[in-house]
C-alpha positions as CSV (number, residue, x, y, z in Angstrom):
1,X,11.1,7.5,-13.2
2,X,14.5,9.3,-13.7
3,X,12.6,12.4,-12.2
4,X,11.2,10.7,-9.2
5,X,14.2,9.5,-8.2
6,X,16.1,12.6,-8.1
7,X,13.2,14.3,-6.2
8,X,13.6,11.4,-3.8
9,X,17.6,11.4,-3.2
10,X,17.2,15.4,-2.6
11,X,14.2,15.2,-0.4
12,X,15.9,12.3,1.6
13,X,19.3,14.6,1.7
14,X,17.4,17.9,2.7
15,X,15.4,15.9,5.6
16,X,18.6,14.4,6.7
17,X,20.2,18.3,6.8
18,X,17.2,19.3,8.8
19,X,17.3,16.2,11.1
20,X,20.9,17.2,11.6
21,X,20.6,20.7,12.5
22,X,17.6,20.0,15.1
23,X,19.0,17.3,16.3
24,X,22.5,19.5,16.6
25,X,20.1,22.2,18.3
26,X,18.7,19.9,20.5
27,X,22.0,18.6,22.0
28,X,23.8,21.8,21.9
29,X,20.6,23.3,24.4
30,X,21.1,20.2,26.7
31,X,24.7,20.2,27.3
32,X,24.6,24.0,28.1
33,X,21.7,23.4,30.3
34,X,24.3,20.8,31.8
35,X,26.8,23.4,32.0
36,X,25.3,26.2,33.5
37,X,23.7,23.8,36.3
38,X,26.9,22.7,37.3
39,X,28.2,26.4,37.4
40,X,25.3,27.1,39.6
41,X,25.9,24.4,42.0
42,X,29.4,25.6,42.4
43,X,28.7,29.2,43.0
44,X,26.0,27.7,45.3
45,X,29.0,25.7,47.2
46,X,31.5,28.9,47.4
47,X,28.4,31.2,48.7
48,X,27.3,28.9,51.5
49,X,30.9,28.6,52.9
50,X,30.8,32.4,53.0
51,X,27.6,32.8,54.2
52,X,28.4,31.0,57.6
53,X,30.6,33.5,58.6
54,X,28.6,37.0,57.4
55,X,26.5,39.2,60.2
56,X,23.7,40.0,57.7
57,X,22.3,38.7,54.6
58,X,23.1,42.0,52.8
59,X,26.5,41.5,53.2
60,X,26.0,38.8,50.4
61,X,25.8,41.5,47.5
62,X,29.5,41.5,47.3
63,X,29.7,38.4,46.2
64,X,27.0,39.2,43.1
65,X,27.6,40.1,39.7
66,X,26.2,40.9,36.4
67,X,26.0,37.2,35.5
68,X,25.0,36.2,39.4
69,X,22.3,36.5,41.4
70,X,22.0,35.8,44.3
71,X,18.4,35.6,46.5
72,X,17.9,34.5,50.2
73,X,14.2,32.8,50.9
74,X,12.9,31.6,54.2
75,X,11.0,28.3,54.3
76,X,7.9,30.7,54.2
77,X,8.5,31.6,50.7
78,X,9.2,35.2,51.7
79,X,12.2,37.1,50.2
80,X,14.3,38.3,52.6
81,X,17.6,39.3,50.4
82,X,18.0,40.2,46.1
83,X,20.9,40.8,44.7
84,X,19.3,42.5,41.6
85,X,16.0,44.0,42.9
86,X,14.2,45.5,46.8
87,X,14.0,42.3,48.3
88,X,10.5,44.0,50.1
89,X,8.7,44.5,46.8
90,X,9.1,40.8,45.7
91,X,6.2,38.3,46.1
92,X,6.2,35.1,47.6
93,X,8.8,32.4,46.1
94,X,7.4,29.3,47.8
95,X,5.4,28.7,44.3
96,X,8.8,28.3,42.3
97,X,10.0,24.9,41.0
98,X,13.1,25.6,42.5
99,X,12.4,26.2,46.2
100,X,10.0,23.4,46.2
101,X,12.2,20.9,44.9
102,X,14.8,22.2,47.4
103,X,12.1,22.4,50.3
104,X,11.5,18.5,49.2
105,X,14.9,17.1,48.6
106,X,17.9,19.8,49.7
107,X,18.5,21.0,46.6
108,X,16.2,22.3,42.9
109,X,16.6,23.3,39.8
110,X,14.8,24.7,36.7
111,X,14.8,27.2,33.6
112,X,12.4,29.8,32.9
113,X,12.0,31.8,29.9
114,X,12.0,35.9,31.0
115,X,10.2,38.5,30.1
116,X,12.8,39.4,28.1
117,X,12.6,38.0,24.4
118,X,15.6,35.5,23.8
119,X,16.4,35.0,27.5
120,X,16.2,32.1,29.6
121,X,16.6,32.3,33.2
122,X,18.5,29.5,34.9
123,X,17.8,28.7,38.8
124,X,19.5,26.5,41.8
125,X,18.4,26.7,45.3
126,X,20.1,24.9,48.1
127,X,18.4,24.4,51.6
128,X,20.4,25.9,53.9
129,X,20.7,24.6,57.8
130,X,19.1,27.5,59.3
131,X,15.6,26.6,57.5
132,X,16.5,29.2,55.0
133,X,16.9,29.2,51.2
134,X,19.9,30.3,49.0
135,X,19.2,30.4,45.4
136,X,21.6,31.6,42.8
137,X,20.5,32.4,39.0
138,X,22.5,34.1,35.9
139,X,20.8,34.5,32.4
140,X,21.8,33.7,29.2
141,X,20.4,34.0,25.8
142,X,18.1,30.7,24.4
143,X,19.3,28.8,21.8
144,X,16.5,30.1,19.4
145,X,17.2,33.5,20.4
146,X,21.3,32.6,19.3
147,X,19.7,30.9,15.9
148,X,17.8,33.8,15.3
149,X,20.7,36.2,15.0
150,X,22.5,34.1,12.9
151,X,18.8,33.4,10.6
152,X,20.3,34.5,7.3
153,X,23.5,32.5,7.8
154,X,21.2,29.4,8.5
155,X,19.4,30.0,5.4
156,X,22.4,30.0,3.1
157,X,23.8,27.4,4.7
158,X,20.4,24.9,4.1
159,X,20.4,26.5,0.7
160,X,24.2,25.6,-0.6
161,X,22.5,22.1,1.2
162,X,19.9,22.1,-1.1
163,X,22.2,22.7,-3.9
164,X,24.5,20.0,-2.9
165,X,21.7,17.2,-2.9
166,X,20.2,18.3,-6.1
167,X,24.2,17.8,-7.7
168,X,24.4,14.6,-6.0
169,X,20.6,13.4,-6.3
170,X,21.6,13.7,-10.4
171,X,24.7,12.0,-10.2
172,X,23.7,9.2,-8.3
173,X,20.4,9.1,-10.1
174,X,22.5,8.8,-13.2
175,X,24.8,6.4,-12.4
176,X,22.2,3.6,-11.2
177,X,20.3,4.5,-13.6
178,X,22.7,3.9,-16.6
179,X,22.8,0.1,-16.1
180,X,19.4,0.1,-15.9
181,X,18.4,2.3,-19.1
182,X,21.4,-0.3,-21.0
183,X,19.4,-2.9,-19.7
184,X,15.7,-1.7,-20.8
185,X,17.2,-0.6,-24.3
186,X,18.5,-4.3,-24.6
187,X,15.3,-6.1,-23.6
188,X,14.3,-6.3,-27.3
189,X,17.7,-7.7,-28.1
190,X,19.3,-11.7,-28.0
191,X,21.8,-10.6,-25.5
192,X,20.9,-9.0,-22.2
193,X,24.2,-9.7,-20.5
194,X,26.6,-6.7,-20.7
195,X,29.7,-6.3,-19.3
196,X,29.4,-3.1,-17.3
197,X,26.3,-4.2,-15.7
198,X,26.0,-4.3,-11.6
199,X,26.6,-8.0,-10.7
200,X,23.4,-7.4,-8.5
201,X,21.5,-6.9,-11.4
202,X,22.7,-10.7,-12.9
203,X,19.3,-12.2,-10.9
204,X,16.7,-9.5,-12.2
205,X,18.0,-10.3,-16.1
206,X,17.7,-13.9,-15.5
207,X,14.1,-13.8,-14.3
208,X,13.4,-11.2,-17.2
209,X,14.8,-13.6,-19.9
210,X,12.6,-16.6,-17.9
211,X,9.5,-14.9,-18.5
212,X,10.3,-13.6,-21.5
213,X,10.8,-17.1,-23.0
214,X,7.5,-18.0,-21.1
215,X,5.8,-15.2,-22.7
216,X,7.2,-16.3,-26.0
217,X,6.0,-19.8,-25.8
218,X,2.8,-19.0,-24.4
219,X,1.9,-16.5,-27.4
220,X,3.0,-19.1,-29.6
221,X,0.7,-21.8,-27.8
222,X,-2.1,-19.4,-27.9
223,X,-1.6,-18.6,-31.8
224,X,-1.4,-22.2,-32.4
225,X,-4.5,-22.6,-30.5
226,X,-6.3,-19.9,-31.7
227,X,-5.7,-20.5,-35.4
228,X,-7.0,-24.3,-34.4
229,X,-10.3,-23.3,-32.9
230,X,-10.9,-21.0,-36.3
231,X,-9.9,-23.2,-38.6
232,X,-12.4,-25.6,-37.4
233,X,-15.4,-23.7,-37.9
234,X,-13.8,-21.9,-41.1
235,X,-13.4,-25.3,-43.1
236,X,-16.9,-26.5,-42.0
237,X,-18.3,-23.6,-43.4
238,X,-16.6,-23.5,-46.2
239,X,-17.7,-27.2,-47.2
240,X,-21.1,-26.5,-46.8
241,X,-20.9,-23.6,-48.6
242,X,-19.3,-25.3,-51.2
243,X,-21.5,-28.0,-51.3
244,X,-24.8,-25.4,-52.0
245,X,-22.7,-23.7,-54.5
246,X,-21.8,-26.7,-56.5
247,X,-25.5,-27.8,-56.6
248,X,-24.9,-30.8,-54.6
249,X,-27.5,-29.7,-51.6
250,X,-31.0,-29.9,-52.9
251,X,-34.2,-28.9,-51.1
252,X,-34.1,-29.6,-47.1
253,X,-30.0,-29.8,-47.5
254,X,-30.4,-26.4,-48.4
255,X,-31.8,-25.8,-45.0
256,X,-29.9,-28.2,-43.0
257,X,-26.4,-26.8,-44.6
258,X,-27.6,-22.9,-43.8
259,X,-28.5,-24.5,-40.1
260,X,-24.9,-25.5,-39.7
261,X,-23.1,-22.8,-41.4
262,X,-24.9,-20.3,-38.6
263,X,-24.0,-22.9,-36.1
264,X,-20.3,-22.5,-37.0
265,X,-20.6,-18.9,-37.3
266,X,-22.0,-18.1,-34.0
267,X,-19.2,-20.9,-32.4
268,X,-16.8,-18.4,-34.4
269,X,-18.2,-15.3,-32.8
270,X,-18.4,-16.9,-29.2
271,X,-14.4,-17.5,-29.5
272,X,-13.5,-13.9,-31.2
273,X,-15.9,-12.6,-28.3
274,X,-13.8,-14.6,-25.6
275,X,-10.4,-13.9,-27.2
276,X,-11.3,-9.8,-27.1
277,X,-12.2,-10.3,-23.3
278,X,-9.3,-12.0,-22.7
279,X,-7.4,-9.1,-24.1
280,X,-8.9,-6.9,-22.3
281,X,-8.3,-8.7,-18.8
282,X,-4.4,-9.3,-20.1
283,X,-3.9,-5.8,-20.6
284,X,-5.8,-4.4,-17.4
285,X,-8.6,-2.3,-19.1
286,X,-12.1,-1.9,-17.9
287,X,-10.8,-2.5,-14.3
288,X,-12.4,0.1,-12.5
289,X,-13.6,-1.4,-8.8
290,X,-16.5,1.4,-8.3
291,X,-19.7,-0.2,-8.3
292,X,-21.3,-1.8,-5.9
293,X,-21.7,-5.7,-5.9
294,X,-24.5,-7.4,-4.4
295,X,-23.8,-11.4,-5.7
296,X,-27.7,-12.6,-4.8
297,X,-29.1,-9.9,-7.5
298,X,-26.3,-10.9,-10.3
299,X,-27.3,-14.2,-10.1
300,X,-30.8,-13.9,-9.7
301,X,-30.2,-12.0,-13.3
302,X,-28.0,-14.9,-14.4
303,X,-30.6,-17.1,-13.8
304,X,-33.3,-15.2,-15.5
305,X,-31.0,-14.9,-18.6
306,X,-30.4,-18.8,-18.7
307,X,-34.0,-20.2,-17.9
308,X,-34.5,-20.8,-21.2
309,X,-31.7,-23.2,-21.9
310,X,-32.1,-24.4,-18.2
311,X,-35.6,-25.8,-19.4
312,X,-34.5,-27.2,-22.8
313,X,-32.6,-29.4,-20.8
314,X,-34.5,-29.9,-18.1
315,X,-32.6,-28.2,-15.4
316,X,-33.7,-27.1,-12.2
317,X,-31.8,-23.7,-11.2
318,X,-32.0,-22.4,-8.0
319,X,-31.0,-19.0,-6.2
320,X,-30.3,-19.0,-2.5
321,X,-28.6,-16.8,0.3
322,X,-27.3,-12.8,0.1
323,X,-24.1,-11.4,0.1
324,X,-22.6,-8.4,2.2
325,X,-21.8,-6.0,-0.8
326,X,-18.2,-4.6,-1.7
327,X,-16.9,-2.6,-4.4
328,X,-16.1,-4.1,-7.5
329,X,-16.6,-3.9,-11.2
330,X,-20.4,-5.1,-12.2
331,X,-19.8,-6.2,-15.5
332,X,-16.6,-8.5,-15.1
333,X,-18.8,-10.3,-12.0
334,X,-21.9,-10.5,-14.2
335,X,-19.5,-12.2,-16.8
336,X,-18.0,-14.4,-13.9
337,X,-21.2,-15.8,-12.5
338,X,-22.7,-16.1,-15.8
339,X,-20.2,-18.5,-17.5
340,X,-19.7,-20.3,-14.2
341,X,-23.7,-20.8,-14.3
342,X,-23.6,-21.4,-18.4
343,X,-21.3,-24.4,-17.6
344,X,-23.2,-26.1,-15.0
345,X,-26.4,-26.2,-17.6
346,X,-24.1,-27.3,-20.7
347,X,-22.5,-29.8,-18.4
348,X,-25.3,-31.2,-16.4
349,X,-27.2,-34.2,-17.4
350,X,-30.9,-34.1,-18.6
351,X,-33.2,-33.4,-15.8
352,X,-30.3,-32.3,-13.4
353,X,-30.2,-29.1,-10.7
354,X,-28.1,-26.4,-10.1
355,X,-27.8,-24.4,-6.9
356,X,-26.4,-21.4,-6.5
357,X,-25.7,-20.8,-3.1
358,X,-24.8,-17.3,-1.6
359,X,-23.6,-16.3,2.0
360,X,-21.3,-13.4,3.3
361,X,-18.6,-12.5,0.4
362,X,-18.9,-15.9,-1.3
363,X,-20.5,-17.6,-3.9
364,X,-20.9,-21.2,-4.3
365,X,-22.4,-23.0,-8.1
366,X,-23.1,-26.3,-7.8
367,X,-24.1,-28.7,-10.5
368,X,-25.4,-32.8,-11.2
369,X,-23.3,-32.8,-14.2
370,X,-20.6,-35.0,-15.9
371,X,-17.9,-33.7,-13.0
372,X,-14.1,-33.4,-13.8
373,X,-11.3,-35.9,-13.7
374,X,-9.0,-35.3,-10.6
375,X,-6.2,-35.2,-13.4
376,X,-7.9,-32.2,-14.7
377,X,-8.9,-30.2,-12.2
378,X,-5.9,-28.3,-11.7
379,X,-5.7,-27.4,-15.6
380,X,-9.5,-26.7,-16.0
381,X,-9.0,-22.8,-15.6
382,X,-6.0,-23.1,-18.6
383,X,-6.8,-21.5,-22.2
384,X,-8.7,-24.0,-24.7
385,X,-8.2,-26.8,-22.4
386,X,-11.6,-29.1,-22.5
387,X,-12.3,-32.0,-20.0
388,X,-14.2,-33.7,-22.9
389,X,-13.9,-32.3,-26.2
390,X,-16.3,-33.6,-28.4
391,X,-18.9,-32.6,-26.0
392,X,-17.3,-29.0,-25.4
393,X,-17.9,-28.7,-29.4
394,X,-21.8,-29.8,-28.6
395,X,-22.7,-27.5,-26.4
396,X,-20.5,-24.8,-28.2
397,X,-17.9,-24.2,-25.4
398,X,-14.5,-21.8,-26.8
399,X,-12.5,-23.1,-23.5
400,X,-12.0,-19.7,-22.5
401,X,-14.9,-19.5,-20.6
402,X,-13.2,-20.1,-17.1
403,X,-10.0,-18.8,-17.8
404,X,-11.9,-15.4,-18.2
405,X,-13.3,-16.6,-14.6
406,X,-10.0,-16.6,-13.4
407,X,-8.7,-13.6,-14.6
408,X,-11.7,-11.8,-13.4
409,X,-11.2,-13.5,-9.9
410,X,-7.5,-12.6,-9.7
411,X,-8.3,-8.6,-10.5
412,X,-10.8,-8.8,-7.7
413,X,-7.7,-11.0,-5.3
414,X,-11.0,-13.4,-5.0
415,X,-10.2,-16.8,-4.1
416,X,-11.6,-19.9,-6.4
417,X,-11.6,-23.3,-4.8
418,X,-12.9,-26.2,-7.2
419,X,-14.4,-29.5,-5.8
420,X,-15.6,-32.3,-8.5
421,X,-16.8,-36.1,-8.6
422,X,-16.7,-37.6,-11.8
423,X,-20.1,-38.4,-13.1
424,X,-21.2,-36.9,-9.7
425,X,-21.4,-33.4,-10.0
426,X,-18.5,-29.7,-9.5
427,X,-19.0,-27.7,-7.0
428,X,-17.0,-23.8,-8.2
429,X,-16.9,-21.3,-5.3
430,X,-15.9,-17.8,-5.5
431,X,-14.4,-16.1,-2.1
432,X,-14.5,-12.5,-2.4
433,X,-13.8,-11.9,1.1
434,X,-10.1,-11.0,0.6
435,X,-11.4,-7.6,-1.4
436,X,-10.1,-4.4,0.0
437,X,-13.2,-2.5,-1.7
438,X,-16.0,-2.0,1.0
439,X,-19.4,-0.8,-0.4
440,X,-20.2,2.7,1.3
């Protein structure tokens, strides 16, 4: 972090230097532009007062100079006087910027780079009365050409630049980060207060110790839960197991007491099996969002799985609609729709249905079951919480099964909007639409 933050402050300082010095280019070019025009339009005013009183236009070559020329158009475009060349041998001028402009509106200007490398020629033509064209230019060297001679100057100026913002990148780095790295080191510790500590920080340590003392008391709930839902099973098994041991079971006991000792067992196993997934969603592993996710097929092989204990209790499942696929990972849906599905057959009544209904990005289980108070509903998706417990324990529910749901809905930023009747039915759907991941 440390390092990313001073590659940031001198990245930010050296793009600030460079801004600077364009932007110092960039003005300097424009107000010597400015300059020279206005120098023109002067000579341009001085010339014109002389040349109403000369005989000839070549008289005008006393009043040139190394920085001055001076050229005398007629509307035509045809040179007839140059200071600085044989006005004869010069092509037609009635293409430049400048005696268009001045044609147009009295007066033009513009800036041409020469043949010359470095050198910019600046122009102004005034229309004269007589329907001619006086046009002065001088030449100076471009600002590039100026920067160029002055290149390795330049370069040790940007690099004692350079220099600078590492120095200062570091100590600035260093000095926000201090309170910070005081802070971190003190997480761990009762007191996160200190007294060097940036007032703006006050906020952030509050909030840290909040959900620090949430963590703490929802780790403590979940032990407390956990080592209830084992414990169950655990003493169970251990009576029966007693009870064959001691003799006490004779014949079909035997039997009945092995029945419910593997009963117990694979209740055990379901909960160890949803407390590792739950880890595994808590701590982000397994989150890849690669494959591609077509909702109609995973529950089609939901159903398949659970036709069995869909007919043992005389369920009718159903599979309708398709989905537009998206990226996601397979296994977490598969384990989404699954329980969702599971639950609607453990929690239907004998002979009941479940639809699955499927359209765009969405997914929609519904079930003729037992439904949910509308007390409950909003805590349905919390760790070991059971609408009905003794009947949870029937059907061998850990009530983990749709916090896992939620978990794997909230990786995917899928939406899960729950609608239930008591003794009517629950209708769970599953909006993927707000995933980012589109299937290619």
């Amino acid at each position: 972090m440390k390092r990313k933050l001073i590659l940031s402050l001198f990245y930010m300082g050296l793009i600030a230097a460079l801004i600077s010095v364009v932007a110092t280019v960039f003005v300097y070019q424009n107000t010597m532009r400015a300059e020279v025009r206005e120098n023109l339009e002067n000579e341009l005013r001085l010339l014109q007062v002389s040349y109403n009183k000369l005989h000839s236009p070549q008289e005008l070559q006393e009043f040139a100079s190394e920085d001055l020329r001076i050229t005398l158009i007629d509307t035509d475009g045809k040179v007839l006087f140059e200071s600085a060349a044989d006005a004869e041998k010069m092509e037609n001028h009635l293409d430049r910027p400048e005696i268009i402009e001045a044609i147009q509106s009295g007066s033009g200007s513009d800036a041409r780079i020469s043949s010359t490398l470095g050198i910019e020629d600046y122009y102004y033509a005034q229309n004269l009365p007589n329907n001619r064209i006086l046009r002065v230019s001088t030449e100076i060297r471009s600002v590039l050409s100026m920067f160029g001679r002055t290149f390795y100057f330049l370069v040790l100026i940007i690099t004692a630049i350079a220099a600078l913002s590492i120095v200062l990148s570091v100590r600035i780095t260093n000095r926000f980060i201090s309170p910070i790295r005081k802070l971190s080191q003190s997480i761990d510790d009762s007191a996160l207060y200190d007294e060097d500590m940036y007032p703006e920080l006050v906020p952030l340590i509050e909030e840290i110790e909040y959900q620090r003392n949430i963590q703490s008391d929802r780790r403590q709930e979940f032990t407390a839960n956990v080592s209830h839902e084992l414990k169950t099973p655990l003493t169970a098994i251990s009576g029966y197991a007693e009870m064959i041991e001691s003799g006490m079971a004779k014949g079909e006991d035997n039997q009945h007491f092995a029945s419910k000792i593997r009963a117990e067992s694979d209740r055990m196993l379901a909960l160890v099996s949803d407390i590792i997934a739950l880890s595994k969603l808590d701590t982000h592993q397994d989150t890849a969002m690669e494959d591609v996710i077509h909702l109609e097929q995973i529950a089609l092989e939901c159903s398949e799985r659970l036709s069995l204990a869909a007919q043992k209790k005389g369920v009718l499942m159903t599979v309708d609609g398709e989905s537009e696929a998206f990226c996601g990972n397979q296994v977490k849906i598969y384990e989404m729709i699954y329980n969702l599905m599971d639950n609607a057959i453990k929690y239907n009544r004998q002979g009941g249905n479940v639809d699955v209904v499927i359209s765009d990005r969405k997914i929609t289980i519904s079930d003729t079951g037992i439904g949910i108070p509308p007390e409950d509903t909003q805590r349905v998706f919390e760790r070991f919480f059971r609408v009905d417990k003794s009947r949870s324990k029937e059907t061998g529910g850990t009530g983990l099964g749709l916090s896992i749901v939620k978990h794997i809905a909230e990786q995917h930023h899928a939406v899960i909007t729950l609608d239930s009747t008591l003794n009517v039915g629950t209708d769970i759907t599953v909006d993927f639409n707000e995933v980012n991941h589109e299937a290619h």
